[in-house]
C-alpha positions as MATLAB code, in Angstrom:
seq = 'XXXXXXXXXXXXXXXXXXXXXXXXXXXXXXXXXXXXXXXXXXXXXXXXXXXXXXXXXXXXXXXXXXXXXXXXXXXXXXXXXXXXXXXXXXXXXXXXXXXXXXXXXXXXXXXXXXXXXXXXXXXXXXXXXXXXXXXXXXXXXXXXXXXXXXXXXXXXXXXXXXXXXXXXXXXXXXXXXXXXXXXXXXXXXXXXXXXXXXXXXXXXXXXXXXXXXXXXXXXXXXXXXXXXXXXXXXXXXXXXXXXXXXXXXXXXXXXXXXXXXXXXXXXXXXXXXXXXXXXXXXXXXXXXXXXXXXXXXXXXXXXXXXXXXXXXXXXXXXXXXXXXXXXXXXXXXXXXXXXXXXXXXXXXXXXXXXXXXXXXXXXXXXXXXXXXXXXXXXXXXXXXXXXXXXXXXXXXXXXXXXXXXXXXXXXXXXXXXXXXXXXXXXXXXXXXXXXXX';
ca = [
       0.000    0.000    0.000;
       1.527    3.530   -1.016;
       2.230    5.831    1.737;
      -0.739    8.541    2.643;
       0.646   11.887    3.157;
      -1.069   14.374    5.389;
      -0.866   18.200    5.709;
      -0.933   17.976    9.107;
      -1.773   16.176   12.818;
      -1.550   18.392   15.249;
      -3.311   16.023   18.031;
      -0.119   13.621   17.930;
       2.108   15.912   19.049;
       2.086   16.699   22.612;
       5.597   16.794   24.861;
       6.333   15.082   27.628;
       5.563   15.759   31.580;
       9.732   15.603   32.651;
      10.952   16.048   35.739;
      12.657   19.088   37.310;
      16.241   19.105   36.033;
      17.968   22.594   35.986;
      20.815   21.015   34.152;
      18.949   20.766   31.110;
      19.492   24.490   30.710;
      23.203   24.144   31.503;
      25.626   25.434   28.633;
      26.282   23.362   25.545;
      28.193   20.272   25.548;
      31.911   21.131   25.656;
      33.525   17.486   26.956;
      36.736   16.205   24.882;
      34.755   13.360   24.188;
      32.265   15.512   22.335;
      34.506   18.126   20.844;
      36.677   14.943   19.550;
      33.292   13.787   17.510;
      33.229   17.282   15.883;
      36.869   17.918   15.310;
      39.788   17.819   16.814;
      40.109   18.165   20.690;
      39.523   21.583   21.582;
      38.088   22.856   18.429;
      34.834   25.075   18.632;
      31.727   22.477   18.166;
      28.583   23.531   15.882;
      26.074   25.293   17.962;
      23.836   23.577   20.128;
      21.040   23.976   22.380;
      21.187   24.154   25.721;
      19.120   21.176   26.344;
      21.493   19.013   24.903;
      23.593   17.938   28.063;
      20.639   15.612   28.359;
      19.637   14.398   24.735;
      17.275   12.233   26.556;
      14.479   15.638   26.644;
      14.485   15.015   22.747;
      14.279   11.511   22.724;
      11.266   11.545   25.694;
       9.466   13.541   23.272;
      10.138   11.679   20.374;
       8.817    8.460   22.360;
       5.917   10.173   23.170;
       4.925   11.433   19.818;
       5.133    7.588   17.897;
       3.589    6.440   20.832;
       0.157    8.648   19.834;
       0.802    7.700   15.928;
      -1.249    4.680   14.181;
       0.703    1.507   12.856;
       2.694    1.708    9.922;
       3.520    5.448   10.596;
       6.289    8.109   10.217;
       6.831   11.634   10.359;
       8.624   13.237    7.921;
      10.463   16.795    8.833;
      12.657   18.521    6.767;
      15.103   21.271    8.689;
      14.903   25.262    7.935;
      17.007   25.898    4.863;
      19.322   29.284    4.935;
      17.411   32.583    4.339;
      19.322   35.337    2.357;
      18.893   38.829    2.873;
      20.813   40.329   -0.295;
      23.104   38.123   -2.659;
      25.560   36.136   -1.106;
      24.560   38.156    2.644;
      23.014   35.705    4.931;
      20.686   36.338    8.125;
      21.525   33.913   11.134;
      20.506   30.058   10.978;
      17.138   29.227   12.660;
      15.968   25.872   13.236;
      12.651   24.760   11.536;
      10.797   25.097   15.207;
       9.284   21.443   15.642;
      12.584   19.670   13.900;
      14.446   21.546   16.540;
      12.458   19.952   18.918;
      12.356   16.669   17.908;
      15.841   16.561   17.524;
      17.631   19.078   19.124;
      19.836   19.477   15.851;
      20.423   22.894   14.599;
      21.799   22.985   11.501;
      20.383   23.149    7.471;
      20.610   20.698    4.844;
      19.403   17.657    6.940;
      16.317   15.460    6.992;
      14.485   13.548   10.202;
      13.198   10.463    9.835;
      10.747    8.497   12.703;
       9.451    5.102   11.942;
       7.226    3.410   14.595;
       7.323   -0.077   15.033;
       6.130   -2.383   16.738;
       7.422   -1.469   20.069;
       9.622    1.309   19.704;
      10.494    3.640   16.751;
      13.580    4.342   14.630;
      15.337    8.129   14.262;
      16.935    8.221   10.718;
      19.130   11.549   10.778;
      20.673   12.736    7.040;
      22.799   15.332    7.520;
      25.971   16.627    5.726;
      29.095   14.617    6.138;
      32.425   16.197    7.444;
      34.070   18.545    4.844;
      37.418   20.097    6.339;
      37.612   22.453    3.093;
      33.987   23.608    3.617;
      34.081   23.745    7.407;
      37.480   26.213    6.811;
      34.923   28.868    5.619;
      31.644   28.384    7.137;
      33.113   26.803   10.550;
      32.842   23.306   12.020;
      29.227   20.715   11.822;
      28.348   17.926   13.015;
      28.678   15.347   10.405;
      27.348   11.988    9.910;
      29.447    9.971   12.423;
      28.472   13.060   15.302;
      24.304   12.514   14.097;
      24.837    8.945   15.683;
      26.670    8.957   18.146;
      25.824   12.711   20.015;
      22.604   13.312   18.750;
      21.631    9.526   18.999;
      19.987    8.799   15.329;
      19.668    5.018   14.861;
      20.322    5.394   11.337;
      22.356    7.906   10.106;
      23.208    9.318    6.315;
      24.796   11.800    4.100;
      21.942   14.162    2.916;
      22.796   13.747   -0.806;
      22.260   10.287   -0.762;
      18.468   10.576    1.100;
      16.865   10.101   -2.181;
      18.164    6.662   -2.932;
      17.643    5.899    1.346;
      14.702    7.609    1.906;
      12.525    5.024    0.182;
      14.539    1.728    1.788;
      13.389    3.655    5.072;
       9.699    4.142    4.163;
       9.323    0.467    2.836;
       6.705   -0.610    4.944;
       5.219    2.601    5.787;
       1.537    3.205    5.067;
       0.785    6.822    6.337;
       3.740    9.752    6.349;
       3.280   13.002    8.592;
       4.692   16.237    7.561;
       3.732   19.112    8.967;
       3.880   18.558   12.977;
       2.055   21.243   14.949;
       3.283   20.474   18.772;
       1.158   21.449   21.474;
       2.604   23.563   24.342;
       2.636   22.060   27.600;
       5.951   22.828   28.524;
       8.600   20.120   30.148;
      10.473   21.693   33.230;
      13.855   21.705   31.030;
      11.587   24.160   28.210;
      10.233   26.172   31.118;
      13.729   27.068   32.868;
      15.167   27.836   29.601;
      12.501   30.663   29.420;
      12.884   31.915   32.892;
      16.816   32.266   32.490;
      15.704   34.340   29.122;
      13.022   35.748   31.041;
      15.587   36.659   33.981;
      18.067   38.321   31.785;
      15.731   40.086   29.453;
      13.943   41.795   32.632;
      17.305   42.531   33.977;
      18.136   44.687   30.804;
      14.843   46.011   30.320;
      15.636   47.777   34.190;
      18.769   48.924   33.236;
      17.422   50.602   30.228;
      14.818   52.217   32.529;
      17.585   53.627   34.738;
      18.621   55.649   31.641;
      17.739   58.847   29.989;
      17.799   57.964   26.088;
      17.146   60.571   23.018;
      16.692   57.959   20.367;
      14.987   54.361   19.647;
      17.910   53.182   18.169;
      20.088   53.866   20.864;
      17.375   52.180   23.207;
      17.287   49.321   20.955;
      20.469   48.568   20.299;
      21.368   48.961   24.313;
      19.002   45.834   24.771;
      20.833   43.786   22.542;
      24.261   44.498   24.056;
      22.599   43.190   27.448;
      21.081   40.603   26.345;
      24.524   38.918   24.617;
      26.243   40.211   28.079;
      23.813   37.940   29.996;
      24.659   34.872   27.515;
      21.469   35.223   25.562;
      21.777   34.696   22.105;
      20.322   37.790   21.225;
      16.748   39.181   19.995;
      14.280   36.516   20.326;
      11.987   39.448   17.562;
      12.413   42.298   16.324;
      11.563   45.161   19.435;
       9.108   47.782   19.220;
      10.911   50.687   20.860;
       7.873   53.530   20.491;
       8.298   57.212   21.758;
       4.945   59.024   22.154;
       2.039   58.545   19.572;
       4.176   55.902   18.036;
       3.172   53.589   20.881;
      -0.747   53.227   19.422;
       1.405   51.452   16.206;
       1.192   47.997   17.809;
       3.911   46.305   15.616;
       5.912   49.567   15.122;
       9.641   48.369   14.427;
      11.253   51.167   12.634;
      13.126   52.386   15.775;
      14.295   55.425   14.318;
      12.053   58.166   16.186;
      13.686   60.784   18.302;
      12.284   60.303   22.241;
      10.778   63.566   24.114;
      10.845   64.104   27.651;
       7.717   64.803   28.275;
       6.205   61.325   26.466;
       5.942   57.546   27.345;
       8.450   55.160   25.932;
       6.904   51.826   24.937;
       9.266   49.066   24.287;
       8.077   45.361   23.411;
      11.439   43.174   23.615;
      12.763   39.975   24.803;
      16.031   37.942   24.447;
      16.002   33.923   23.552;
      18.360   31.460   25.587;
      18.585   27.757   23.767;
      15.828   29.341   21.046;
      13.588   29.443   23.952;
      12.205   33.250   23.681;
      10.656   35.337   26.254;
       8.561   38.319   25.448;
       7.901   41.598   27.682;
       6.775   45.037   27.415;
       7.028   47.887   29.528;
       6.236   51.042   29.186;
       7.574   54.580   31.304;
       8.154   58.278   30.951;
      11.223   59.069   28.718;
      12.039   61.524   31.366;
      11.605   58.815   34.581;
       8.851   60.575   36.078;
       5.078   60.349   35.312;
       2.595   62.972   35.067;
      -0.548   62.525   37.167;
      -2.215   61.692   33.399;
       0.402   59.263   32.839;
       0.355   57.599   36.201;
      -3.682   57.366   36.319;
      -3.905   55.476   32.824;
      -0.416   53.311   33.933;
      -1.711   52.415   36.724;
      -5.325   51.191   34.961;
      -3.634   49.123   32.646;
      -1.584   47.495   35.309;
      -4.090   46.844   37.628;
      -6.199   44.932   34.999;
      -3.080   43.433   34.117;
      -2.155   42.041   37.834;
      -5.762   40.609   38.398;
      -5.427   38.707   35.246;
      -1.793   37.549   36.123;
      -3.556   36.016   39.386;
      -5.635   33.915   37.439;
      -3.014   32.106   35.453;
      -3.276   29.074   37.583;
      -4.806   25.408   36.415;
      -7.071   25.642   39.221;
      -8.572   29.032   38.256;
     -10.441   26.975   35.133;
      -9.286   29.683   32.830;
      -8.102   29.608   28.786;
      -6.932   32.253   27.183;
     -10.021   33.711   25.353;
     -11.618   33.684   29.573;
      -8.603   35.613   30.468;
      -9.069   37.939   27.912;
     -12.763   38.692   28.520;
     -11.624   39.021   32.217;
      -9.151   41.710   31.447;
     -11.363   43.722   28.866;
     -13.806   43.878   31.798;
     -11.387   45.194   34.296;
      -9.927   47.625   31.726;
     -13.402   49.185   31.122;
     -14.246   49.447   34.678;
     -10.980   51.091   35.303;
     -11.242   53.806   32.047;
     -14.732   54.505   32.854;
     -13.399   55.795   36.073;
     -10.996   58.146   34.590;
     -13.430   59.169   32.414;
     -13.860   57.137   28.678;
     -16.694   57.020   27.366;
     -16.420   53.132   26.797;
     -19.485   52.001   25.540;
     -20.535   50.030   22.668;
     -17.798   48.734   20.766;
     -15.395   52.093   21.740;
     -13.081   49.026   23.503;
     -12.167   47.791   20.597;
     -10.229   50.991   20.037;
      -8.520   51.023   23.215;
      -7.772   47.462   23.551;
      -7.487   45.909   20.034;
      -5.654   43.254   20.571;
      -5.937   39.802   22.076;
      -4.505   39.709   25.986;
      -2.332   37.092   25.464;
      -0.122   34.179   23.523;
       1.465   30.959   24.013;
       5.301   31.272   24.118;
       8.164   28.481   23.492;
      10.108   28.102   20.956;
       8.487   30.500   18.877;
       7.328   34.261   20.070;
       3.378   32.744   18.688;
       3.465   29.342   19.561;
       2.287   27.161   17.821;
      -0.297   28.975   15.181;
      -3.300   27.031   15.474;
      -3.238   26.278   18.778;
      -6.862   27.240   20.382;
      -7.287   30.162   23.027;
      -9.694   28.218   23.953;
      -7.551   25.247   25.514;
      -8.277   25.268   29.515;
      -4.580   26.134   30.586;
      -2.947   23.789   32.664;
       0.321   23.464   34.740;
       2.816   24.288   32.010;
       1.619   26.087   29.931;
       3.725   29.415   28.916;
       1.586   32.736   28.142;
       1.743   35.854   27.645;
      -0.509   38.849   29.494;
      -0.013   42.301   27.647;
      -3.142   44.479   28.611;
      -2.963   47.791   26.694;
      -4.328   51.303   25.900;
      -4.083   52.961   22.802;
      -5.888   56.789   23.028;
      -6.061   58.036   19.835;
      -5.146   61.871   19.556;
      -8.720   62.988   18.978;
     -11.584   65.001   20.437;
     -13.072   61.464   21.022;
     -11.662   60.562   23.975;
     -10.519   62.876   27.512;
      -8.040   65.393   26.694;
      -5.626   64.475   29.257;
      -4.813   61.175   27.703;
      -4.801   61.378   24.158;
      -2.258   60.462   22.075;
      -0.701   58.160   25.258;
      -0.194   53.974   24.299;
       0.708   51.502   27.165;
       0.931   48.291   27.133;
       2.634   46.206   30.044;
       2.991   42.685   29.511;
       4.947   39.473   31.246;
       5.800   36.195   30.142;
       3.668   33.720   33.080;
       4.046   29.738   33.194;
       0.904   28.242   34.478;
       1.031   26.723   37.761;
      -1.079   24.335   39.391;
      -2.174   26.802   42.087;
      -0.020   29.958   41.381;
       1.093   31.688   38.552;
       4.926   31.756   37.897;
       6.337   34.843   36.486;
       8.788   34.526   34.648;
       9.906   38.257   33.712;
       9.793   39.805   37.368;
      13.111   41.237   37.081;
      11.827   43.806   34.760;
      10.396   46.656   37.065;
       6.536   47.932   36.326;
       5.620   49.555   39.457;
       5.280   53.807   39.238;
       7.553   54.029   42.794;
      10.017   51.443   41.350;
      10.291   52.869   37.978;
      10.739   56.540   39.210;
      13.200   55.209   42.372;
      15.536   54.046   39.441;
      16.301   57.814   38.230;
      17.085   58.023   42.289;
      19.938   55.730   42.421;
];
């Protein structure tokens, strides 16, 4: 019987429940033995993630995956290919997201392979072989011997060869999967990769607050310095760095703007550790102070903001889509006090934007992946109230033209939420103390 290939199955792929092992998110694998595989003794390896001191995360979730498949099946995933951004200039390698983690390996050019049998299942891993000649201009990979025997395929080949093994492979295969959609209930190992990114990204988010800055560029590219300091691996996204009226732009990314003293900064940035992202907003006075305007509409989006936060808990009974109604309501109640007219569908001015995301491996992930899941221990979210005034004789004078959003990256606990961006400050009195020190 030919193989039947699907689009997609999203329902089989759902990671493992691990135990707590901070060593996961230790640095890469830098033993002789390992460094021998890639090269000679002491050379720099290819990179890694940081889950690989234990390649048994990858293979847990591998297990775990065949194990929800029907007889006779495989799945089929090709890794990212190299994205140019003019000519012969490159942008930075990225991992196709659920080859990365299936396999942990990060590199182009290779093809994964899982075959369930009868008991078990077999990883097939074509990547390029060694090529000293290559490797002297493009640096060091992994090679066919180092697929094997570090990242623990059970049958490994060169990639240009796949299309006379693939088929040998596939012989008794009746149904191929290609397009894995992996749900995110995050392992322990996942979840402290995105509190160390989460820890470091708030850290340089503070720092940045502690600082009077005339430009978004400036801002921008001060974030990125700290995050490589703190042994992030840089930008998990583009940021939004917004001065004034710029902030009601949701995805604004030109970061070229000059920044006045007497308007709000908003800046939407995180840093990634292992790929593992984190994502955070906060919002202040370019000048470290806030007006009484500023500080009344601040302090209504964070309120709504720390109720919701308080519900991000498996016991609350809440999804997303729950959570957002919850926070739409609290943001109304909290306007109408200051003043907005907020009736009829005026909220969907203010507020136009969903409350919150799942976060992993991706800044959205995964796309398809329902609001309307009940959360559950594990789970990684965003919460990013926000308030966009437009400049118009719509709304109270005293707050026009003013955008805030304030949002945190939360993993869902079974009877308390876990934050896992606290370091970044968001309170008025801590904000303005850090112009003090």
């Amino acid at each position: 019987m030919a193989p039947t290939w699907l689009a997609s199955q999203p329902a089989c792929f759902k990671p493992p429940v691990l135990p707590s092992n901070p060593g996961f998110c230790a640095a890469a694998a830098t033993s002789d033995t390992v460094s021998g595989i890639f090269g000679p003794v002491g050379a720099v390896p290819p990179v890694v993630p940081p889950l690989v001191r234990n390649l048994h995360e990858y293979h847990d979730r591998r297990a775990r995956l065949i194990a929800s498949l029907p007889p006779n099946s495989a799945v089929l995933l090709p890794s990212a290919e190299i994205q140019f951004k003019s000519g012969a200039v490159f942008h930075a390698f990225r991992q196709e997201t659920a080859f990365l983690y299936l396999t942990g390996f990060c590199e182009p050019e290779s093809l994964a392979l899982l075959v369930k049998t009868d008991n078990d299942y077999v990883f097939h891993l074509w990547c390029r072989p060694k090529n000293p000649k290559q490797e002297q201009w493009y640096g060091p990979w992994s090679g066919v011997d180092a697929a094997r025997d570090v990242w623990n395929a059970d049958e490994a080949g060169d990639i240009g060869r796949v299309e006379y093994e693939l088929g040998k492979a596939l012989r008794d295969v009746t149904r191929i999967y290609t397009d894995a959609e992996i749900t995110k209930h995050g392992s322990p190992a996942e979840v402290a990769c995105m509190r160390r990114a989460g820890q470091a990204s708030g850290r340089a988010l503070t720092n940045a607050m502690r600082q009077s800055w005339r430009y978004e560029k400036d801002l921008a590219s001060f974030l990125e310095y700290e995050y490589h300091k703190a042994g992030l691996e840089g930008s998990a996204y583009i940021p939004v760095v917004a001065g004034g009226q710029k902030a009601l732009l949701i995805h604004y990314v030109l970061n070229n703007g000059h920044l006045n003293e007497d308007e709000f900064v908003l800046v939407d940035a995180g840093g990634e550790y292992g790929t593992y992202i984190t994502d955070i907003t906060r919002t202040w006075p370019v000048n470290g102070k806030f007006t009484p305007a500023q500080k009344d509409l601040y302090e209504a989006v964070l309120s709504a903001q720390r109720h919701s936060i308080s519900l991000c808990r498996e016991n609350a009974g809440m999804t997303l889509d729950k959570l957002h109604s919850v926070t739409e309501t609290s943001l109304r109640d909290n306007l109408r006090q200051l003043g907005f007219d907020v009736g009829g569908n005026r909220m969907d001015t203010l507020f136009p934007h969903h409350v919150g995301h799942y976060i992993g491996l991706d800044v959205h992930d995964v796309p398809g992946y329902s609001r309307g899941t009940a959360l559950r221990e594990g789970h990684c979210i965003t919460i990013e109230p926000g308030v966009y005034v437009p400049d118009d004789d719509s709304w109270p004078e005293a707050f026009r033209g003013m955008g805030i959003r304030i949002e945190d990256s939360i993993a869902v606990g079974e009877e308390h939420p876990h934050v896992l961006t606290t370091e970044a400050v968001k309170e008025v009195v801590d904000i303005e103390a850090l112009r003090d020190s």
